[in-house]
VEXKOLVO-41645 format. One line per field, with one value per residue: x, y, z of N, C-alpha, C, O in turn; residue in three letters. Coordinates in steps of 0.001 Angstrom, whole numbers, always signed. Example, Ala and Ser with C-alpha at 12.3 -4.5 7.8 and 13.67 -1.06 7.14 Angstrom:
BEGIN
n_east: (+13190;+12850)
n_north: (-5690;-2250)
n_up: (+7800;+7080)
ca_east: (+12300;+13670)
ca_north: (-4500;-1060)
ca_up: (+7800;+7140)
c_east: (+13200;+12900)
c_north: (-3300;+30)
c_up: (+7800;+7870)
o_east: (+14236;+13409)
o_north: (-3319;+1138)
o_up: (+8465;+8039)
residu: (ala;ser)
END
This chain:
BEGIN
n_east: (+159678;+161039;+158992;+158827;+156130;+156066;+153906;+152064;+151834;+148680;+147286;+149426;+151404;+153058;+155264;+156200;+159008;+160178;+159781;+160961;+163371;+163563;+162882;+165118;+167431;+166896;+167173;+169562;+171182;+170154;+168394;+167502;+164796;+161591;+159821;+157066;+154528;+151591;+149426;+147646;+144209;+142097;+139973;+139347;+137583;+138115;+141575;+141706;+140731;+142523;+145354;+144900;+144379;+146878;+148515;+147448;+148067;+150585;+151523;+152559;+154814;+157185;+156790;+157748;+156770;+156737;+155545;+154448;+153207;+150199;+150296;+151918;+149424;+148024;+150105;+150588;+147803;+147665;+150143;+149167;+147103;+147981;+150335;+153036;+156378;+156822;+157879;+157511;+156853;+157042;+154317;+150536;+148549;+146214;+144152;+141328;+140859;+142035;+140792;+138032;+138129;+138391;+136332;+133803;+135148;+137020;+139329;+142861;+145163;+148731;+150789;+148788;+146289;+144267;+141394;+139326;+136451;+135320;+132988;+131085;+130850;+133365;+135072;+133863;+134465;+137043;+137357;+136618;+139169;+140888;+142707;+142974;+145664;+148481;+148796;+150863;+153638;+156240;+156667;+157191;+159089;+159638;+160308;+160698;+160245;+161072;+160535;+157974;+155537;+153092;+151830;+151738;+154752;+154941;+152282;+152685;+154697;+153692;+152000;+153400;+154589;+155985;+157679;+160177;+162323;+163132;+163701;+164114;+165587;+164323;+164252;+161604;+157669;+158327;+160642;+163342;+166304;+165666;+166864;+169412;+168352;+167459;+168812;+169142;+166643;+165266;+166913;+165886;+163737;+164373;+165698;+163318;+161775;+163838;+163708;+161082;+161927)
n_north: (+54704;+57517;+59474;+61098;+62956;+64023;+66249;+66254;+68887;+70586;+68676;+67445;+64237;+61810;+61239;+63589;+65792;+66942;+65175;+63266;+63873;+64244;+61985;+60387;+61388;+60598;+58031;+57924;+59624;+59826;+57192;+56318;+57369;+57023;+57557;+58387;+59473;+60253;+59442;+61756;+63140;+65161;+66046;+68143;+66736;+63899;+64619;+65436;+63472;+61355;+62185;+62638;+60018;+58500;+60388;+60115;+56981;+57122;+58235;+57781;+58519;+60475;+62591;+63899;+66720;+67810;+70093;+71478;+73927;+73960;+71649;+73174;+74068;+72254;+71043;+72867;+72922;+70223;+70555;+72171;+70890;+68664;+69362;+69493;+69804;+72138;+71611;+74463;+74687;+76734;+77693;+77135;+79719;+81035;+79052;+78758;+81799;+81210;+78400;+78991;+79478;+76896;+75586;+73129;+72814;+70305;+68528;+67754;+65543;+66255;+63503;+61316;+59405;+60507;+62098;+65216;+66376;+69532;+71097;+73435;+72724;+71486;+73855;+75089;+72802;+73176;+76117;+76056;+74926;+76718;+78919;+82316;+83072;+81161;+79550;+78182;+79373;+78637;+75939;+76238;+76241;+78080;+78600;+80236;+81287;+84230;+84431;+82541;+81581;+80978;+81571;+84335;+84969;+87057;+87186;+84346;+85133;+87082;+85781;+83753;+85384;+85302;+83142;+80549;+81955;+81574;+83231;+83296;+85379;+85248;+81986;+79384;+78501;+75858;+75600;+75721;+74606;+73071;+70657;+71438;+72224;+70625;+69344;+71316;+71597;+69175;+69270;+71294;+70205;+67904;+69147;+70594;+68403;+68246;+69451;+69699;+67279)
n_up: (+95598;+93989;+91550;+88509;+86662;+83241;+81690;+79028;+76456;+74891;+73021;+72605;+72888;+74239;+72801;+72270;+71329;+74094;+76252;+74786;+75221;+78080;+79250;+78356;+79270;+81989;+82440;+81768;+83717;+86328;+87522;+89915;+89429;+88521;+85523;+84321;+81759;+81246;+78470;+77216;+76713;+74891;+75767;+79119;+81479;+81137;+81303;+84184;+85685;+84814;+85812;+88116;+89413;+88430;+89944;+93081;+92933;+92843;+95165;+98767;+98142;+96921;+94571;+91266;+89528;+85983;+83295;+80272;+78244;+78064;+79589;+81629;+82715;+83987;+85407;+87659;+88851;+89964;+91394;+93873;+94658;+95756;+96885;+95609;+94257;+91013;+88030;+85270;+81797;+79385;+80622;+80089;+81405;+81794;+80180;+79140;+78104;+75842;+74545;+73541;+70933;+69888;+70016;+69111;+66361;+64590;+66039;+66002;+67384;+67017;+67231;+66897;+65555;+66562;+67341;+68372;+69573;+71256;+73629;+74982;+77424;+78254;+78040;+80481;+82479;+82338;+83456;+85867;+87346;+86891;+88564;+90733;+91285;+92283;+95484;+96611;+96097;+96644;+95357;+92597;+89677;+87165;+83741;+80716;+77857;+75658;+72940;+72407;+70390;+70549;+72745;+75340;+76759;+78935;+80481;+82041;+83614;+85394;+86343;+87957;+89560;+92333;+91942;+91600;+88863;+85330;+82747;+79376;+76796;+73353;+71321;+71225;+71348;+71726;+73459;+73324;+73435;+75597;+77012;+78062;+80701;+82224;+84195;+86576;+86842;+87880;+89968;+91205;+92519;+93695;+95751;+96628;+98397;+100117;+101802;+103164;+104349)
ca_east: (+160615;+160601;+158104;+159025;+155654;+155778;+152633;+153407;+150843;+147308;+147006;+150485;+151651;+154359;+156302;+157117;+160246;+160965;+159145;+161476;+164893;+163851;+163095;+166604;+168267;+166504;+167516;+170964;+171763;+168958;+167670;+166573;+163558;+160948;+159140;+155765;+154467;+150797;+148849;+146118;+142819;+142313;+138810;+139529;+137197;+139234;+142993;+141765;+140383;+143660;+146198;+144197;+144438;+147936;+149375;+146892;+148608;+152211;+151921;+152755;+156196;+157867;+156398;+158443;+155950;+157126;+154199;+154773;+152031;+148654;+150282;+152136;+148561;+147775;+151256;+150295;+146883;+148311;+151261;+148138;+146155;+148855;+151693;+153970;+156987;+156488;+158798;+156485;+157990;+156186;+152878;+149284;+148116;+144510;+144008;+139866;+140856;+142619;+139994;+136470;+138519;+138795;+134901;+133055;+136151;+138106;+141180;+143624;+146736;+149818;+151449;+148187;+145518;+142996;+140479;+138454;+135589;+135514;+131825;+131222;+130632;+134752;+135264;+133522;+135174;+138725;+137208;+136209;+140174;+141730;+142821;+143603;+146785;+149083;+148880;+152219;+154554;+157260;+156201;+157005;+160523;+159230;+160925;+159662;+161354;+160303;+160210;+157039;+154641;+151674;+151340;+152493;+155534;+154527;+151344;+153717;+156270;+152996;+151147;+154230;+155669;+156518;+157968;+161780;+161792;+164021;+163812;+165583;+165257;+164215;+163247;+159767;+156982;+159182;+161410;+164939;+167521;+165445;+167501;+170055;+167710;+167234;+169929;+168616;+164937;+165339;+167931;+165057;+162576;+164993;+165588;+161823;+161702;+165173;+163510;+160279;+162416)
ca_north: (+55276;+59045;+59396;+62219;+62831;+64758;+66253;+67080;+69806;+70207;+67558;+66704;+63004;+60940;+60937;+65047;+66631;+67019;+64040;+62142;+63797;+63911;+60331;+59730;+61689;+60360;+56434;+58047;+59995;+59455;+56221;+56409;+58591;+56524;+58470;+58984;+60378;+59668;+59937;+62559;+63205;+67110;+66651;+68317;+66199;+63316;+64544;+65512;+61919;+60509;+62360;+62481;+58664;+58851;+61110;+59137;+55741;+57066;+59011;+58603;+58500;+61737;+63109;+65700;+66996;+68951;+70227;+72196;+74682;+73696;+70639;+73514;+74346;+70709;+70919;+73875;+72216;+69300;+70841;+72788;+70097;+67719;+69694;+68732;+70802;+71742;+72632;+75008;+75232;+77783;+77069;+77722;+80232;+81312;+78312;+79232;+82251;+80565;+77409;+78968;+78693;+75196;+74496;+72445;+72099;+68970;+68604;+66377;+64949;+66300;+62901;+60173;+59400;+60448;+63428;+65158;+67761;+69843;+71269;+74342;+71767;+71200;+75248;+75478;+71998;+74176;+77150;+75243;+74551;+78068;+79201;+83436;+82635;+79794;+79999;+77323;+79570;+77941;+74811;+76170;+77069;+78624;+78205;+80708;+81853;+85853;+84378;+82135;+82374;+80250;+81892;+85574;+84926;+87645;+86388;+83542;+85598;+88172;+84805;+82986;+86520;+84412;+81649;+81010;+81878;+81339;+83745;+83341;+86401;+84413;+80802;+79640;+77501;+74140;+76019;+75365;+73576;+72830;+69711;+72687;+72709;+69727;+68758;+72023;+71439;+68042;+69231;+71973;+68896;+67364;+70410;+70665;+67199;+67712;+70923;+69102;+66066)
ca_up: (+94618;+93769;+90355;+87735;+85939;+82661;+81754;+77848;+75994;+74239;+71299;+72327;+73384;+74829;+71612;+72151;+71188;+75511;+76820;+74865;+76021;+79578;+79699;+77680;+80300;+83203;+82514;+81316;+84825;+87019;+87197;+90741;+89290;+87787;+84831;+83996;+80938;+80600;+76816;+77780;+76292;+75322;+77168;+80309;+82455;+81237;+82217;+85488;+86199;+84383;+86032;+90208;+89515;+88223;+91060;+93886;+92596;+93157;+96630;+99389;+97521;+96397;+93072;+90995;+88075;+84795;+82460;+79136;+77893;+78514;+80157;+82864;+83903;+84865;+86178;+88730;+89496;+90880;+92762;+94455;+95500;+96084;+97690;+95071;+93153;+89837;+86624;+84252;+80886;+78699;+80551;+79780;+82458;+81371;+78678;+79241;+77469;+74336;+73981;+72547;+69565;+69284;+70048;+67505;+65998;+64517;+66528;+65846;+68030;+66869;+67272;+66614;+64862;+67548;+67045;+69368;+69174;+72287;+73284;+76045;+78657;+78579;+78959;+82021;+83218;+82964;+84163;+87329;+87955;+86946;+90567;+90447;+91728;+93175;+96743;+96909;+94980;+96491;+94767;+91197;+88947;+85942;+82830;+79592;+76482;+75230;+71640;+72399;+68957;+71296;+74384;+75878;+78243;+80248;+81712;+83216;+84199;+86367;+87083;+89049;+90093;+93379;+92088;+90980;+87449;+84288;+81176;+78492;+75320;+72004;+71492;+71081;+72081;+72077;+74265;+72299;+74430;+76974;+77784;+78845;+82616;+82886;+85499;+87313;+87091;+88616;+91198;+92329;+92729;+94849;+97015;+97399;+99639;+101200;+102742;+104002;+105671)
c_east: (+160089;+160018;+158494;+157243;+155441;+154396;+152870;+151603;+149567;+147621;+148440;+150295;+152893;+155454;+156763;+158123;+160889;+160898;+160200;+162867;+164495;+163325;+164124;+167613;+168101;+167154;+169100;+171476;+171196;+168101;+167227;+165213;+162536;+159833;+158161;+155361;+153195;+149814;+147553;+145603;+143068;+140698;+139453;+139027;+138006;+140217;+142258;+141529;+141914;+144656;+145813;+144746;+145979;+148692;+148539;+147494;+149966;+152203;+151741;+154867;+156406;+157712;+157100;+157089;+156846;+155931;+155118;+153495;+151150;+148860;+151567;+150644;+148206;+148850;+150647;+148976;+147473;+149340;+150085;+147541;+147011;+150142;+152717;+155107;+156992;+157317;+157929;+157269;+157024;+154277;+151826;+148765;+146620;+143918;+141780;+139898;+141275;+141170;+138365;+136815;+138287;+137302;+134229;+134253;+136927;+139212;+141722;+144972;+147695;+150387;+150502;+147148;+144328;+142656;+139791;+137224;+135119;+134293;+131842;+131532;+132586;+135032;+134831;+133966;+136642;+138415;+137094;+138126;+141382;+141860;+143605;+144773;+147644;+148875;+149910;+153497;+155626;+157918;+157299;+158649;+159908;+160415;+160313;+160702;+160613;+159995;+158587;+156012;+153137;+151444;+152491;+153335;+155059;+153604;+151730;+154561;+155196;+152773;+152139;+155609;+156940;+157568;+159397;+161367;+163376;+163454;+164787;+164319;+164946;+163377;+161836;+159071;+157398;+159546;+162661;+165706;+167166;+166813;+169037;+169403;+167473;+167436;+169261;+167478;+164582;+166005;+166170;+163860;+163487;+165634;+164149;+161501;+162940;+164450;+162020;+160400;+162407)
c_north: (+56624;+59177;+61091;+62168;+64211;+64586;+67290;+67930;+69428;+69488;+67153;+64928;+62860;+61153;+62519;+64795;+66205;+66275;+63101;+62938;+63765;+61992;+59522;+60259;+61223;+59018;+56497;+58340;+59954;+58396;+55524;+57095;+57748;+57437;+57852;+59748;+60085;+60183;+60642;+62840;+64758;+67358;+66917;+67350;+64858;+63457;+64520;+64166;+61206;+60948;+61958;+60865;+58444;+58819;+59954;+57877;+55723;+57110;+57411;+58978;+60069;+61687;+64585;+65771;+68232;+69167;+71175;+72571;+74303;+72071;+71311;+73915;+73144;+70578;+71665;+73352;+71293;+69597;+71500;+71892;+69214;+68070;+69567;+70297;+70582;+72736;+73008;+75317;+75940;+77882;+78433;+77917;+80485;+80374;+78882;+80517;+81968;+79620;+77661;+78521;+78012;+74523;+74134;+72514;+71269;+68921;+67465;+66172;+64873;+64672;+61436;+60591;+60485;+62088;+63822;+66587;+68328;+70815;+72542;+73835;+71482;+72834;+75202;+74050;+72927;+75195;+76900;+75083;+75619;+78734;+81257;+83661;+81841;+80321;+79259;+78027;+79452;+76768;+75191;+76807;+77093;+78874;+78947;+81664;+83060;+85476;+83301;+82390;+81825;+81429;+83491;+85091;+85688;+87278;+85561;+84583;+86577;+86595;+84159;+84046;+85886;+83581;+82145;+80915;+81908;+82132;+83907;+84014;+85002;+83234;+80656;+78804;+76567;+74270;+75195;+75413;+73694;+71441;+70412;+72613;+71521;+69079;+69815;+72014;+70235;+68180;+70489;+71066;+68567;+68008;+70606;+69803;+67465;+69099;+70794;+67854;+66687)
c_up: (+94129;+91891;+90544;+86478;+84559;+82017;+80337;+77313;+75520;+72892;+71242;+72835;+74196;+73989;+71546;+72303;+73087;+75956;+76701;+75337;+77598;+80203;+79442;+79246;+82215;+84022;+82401;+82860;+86043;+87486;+88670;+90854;+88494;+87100;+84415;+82998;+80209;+79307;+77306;+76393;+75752;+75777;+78485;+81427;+82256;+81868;+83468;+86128;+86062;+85628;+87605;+89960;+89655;+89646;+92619;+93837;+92735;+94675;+97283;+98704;+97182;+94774;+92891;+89737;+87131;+83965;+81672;+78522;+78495;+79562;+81874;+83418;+84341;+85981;+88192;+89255;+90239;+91799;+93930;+95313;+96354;+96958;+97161;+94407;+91599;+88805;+85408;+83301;+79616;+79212;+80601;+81140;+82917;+80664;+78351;+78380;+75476;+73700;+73321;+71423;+68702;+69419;+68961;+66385;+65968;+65012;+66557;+66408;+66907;+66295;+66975;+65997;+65696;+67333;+67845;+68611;+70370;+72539;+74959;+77374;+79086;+78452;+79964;+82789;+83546;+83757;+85781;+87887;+87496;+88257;+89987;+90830;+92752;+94558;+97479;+95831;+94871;+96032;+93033;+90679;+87568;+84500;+81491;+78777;+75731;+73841;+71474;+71699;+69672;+72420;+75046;+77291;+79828;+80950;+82445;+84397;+85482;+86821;+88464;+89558;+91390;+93307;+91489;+89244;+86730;+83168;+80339;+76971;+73878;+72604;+71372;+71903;+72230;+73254;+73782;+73290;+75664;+77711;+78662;+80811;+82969;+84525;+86462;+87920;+88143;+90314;+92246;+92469;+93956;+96279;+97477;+98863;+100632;+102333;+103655;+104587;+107104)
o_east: (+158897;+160868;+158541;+157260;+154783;+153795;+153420;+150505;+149187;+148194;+148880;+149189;+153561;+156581;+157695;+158540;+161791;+161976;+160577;+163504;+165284;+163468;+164299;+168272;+168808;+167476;+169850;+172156;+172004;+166987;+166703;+164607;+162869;+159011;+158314;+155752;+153203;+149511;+146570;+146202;+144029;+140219;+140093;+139834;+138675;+140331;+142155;+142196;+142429;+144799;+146400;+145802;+146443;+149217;+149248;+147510;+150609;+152739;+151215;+155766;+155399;+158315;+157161;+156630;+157418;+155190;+156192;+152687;+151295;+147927;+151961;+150608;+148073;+148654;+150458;+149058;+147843;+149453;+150356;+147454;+146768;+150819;+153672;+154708;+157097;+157415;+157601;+158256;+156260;+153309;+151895;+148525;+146048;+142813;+141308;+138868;+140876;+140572;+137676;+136292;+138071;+137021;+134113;+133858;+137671;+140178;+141280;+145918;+147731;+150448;+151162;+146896;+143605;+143451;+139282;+137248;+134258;+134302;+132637;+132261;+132911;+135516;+135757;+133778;+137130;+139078;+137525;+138215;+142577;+140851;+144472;+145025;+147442;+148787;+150052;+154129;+156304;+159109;+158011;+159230;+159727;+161435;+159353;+161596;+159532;+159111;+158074;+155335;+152096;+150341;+153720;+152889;+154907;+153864;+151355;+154826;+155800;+153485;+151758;+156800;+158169;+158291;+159784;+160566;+164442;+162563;+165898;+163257;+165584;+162535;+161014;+159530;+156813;+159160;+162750;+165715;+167803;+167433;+169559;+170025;+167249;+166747;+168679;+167213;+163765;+165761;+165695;+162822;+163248;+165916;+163888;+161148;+163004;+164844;+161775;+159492;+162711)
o_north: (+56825;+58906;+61893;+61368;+65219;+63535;+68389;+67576;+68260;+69953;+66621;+64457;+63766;+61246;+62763;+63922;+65399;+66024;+62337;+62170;+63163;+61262;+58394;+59547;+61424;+58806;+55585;+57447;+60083;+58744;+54410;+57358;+57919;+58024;+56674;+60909;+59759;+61375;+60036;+62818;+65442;+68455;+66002;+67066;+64577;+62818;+63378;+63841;+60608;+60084;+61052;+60664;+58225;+57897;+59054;+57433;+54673;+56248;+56393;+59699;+60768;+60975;+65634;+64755;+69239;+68184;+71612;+71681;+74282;+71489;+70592;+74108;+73197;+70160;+71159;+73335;+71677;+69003;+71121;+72057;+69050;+67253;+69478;+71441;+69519;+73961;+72145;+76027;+75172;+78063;+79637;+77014;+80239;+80797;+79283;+80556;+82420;+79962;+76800;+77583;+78087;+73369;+74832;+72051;+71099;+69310;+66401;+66691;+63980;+64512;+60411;+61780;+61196;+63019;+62879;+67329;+67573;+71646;+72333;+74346;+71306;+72952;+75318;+74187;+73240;+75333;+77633;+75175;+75402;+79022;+81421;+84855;+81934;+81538;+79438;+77380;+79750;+76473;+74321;+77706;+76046;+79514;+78330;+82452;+82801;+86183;+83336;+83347;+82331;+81972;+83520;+84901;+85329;+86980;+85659;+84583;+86835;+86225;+84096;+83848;+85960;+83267;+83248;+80221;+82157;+81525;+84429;+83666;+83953;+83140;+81572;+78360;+76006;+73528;+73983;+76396;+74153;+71541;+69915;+72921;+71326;+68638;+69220;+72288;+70352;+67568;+70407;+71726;+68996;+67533;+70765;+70234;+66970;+69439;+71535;+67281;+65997)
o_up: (+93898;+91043;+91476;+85543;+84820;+81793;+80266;+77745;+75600;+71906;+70222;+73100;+74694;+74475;+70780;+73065;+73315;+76495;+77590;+76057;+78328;+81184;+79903;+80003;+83203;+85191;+82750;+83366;+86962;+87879;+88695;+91893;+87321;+87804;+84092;+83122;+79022;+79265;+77731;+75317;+76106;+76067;+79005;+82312;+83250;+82914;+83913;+87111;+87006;+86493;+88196;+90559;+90774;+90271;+93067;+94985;+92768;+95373;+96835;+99137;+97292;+93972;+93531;+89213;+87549;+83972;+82084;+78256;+79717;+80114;+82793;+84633;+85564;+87122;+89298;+90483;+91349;+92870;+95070;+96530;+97550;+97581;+97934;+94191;+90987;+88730;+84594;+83492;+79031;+78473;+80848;+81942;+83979;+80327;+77287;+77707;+74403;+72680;+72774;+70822;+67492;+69096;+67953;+65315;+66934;+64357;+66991;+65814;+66061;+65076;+66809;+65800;+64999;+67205;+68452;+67629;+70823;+71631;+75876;+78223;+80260;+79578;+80767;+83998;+84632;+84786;+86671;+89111;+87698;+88900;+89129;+90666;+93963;+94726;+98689;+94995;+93887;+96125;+92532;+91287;+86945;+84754;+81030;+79081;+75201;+73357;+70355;+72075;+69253;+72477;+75108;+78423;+80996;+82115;+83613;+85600;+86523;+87755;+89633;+89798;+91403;+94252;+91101;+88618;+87292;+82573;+80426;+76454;+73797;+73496;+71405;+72955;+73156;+74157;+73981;+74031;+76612;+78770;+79660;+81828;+84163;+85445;+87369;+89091;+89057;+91353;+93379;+92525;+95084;+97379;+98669;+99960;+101757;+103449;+104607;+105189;+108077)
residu: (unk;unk;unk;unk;unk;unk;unk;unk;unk;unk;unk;unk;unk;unk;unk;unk;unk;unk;unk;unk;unk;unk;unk;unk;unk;unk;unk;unk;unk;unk;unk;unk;unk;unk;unk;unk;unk;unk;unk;unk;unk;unk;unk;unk;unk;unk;unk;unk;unk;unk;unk;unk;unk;unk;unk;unk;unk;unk;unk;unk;unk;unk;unk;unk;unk;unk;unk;unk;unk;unk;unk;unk;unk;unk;unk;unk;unk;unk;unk;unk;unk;unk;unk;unk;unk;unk;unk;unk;unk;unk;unk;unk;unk;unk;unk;unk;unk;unk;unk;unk;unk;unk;unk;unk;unk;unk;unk;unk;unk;unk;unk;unk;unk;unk;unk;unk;unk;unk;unk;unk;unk;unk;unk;unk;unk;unk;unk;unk;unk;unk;unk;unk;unk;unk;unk;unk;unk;unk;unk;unk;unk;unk;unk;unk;unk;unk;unk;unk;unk;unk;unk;unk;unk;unk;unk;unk;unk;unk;unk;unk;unk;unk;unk;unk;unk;unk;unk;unk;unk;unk;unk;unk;unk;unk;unk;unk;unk;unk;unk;unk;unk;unk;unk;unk;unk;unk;unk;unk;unk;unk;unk;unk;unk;unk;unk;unk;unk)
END
């Protein structure tokens, strides 16, 4: 059965804003797509274990992936290794540049109790899986809103020059009516496989 896995942001969860309409809309119009939406860690060496397992435990089946911010660069890792197509919706391109930040700092999940404290040793785990650019950029439909208060659109928009892209003026980091692409985002997943039968 063809697995949809969303891969939702840093210190986000399951319980996001998008996570939950594309799993409403999935069971609503879709329900040959079995979704995926697992609770990540914001240690890096974690996701990567979580998700390899994850994606390894679906194949050889047809995987679509969606990621949102720091959860489109996981996105784009895995279409990489895996061969897979992937819907990037405001994603984190450089995050190695953003995260000194957050070191030795209390961080706390958005959506749970859970806290982390994030130590150099998890920078140079991401740095290890920043690639200078996709080398599947037919893999990717990019998705990024110019009003974004997190993250500079444009670095997406140079990073996945290749790839099919979506800009839309305004909006922010949520990305406001995403459930608007849905039907699209899904349909270019399903053009991905019909084009390697």
């Amino acid at each position: 059965m063809t697995a949809l896995v969303y891969i939702h942001g840093f210190l986000s969860s399951p319980e996001s804003h998008k996570a939950l309409q594309l799993k409403r809309w999935l069971e609503e119009e879709r329900s040959d797509i079995d979704y995926h939406c697992p609770a990540l860690s914001a240690y890096p060496g974690e996701v990567q274990r979580d998700l390899e397992g994850l994606i390894e435990s679906l194949l050889p089946e047809p995987i679509y992936l969606m990621g949102s911010s720091m959860g489109g660069f996981w996105a784009t890792w895995l279409a990489e290794k895996y061969d897979l197509p992937a819907i990037l919706i405001n994603p984190a391109v450089k995050p190695t540049g953003l995260m000194p930040s957050y070191v030795g700092v209390e961080l706390k999940n958005y959506h749970t109790d859970d806290t982390y404290i994030l130590g150099n040793k998890d920078i140079e785990a991401l740095a290890a899986l920043e690639l200078a650019e996709p080398k599947r950029p037919e893999n990717y439909c990019l998705l990024v809103q110019s009003g974004d208060e997190t993250l500079d659109y444009r670095q997406a928009v140079n990073y996945y020059n290749a790839s099919k892209q979506l800009l839309e003026e305004g909006g922010d980091h949520g990305f406001q009516g995403f459930e608007r692409h849905i039907p699209s985002s899904v349909a270019f997943c399903d053009t991905f496989y019909k084009k390697t039968l």
